[in-house]
C-alpha positions as CSV (number, residue, x, y, z in Angstrom):
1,X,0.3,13.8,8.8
2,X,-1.9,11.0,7.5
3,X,-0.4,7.6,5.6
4,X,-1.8,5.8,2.8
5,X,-1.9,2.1,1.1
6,X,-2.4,1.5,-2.1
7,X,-1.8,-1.6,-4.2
8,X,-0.5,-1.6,-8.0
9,X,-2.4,-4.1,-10.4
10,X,-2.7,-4.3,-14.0
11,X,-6.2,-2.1,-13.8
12,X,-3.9,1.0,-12.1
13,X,-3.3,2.2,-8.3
14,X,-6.2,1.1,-5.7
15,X,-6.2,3.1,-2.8
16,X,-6.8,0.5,0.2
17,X,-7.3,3.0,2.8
18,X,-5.7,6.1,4.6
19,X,-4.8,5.9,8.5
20,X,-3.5,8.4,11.3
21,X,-0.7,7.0,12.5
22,X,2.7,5.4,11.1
23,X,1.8,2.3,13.5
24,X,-1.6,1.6,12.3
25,X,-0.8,1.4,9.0
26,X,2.2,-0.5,8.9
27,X,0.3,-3.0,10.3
28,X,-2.1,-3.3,7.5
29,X,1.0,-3.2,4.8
30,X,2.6,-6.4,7.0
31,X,-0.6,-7.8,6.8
32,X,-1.2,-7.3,3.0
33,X,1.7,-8.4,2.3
34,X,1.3,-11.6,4.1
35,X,-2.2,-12.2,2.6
36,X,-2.4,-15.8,0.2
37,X,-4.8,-13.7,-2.1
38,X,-2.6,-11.3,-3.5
39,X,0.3,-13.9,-3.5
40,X,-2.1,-15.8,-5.6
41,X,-4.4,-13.3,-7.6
42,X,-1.5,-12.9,-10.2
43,X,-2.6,-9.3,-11.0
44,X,-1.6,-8.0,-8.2
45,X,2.0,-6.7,-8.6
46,X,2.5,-4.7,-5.5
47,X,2.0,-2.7,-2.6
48,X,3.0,0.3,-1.2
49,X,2.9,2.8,1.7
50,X,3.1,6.5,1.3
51,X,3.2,9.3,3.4
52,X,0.8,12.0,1.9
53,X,1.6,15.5,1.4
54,X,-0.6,18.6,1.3
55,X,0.9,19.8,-1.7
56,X,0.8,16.3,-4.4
57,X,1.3,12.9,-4.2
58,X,3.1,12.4,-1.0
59,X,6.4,9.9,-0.4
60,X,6.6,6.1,-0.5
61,X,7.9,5.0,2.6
62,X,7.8,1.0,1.8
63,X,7.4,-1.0,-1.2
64,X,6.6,-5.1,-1.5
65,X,6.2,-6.6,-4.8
66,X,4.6,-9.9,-5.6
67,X,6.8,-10.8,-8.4
């Protein structure tokens, strides 16, 4: 099972990166979420962590908007 980050802007969904375990990238979703850039960009409206899935698009696990 493999976990992904992506972040919502007004351009679409960016993938940020795709990590191994649950830990790992929670800690990068804290972090993004605490960043001053994307608090200040103003196009960025969100991020998210999912849990991907062989068969589609996998399951959001956590969600942190900027608005």
């Amino acid at each position: 099972m493999t976990f992904s980050i992506r972040t919502h802007d007004s351009w679409g969904v960016v993938p940020v990166g795709d990590f191994q375990s649950l830990e790992e990238a929670r800690q990068v979703f804290t972090a993004l979420c605490q960043d001053p850039w994307y608090k200040a960009d103003g196009t960025v409206r969100g991020v998210e962590l999912v849990v991907n899935s062989e068969a589609g698009e996998g399951q959001r696990l956590d969600w942190f908007s900027f608005r």
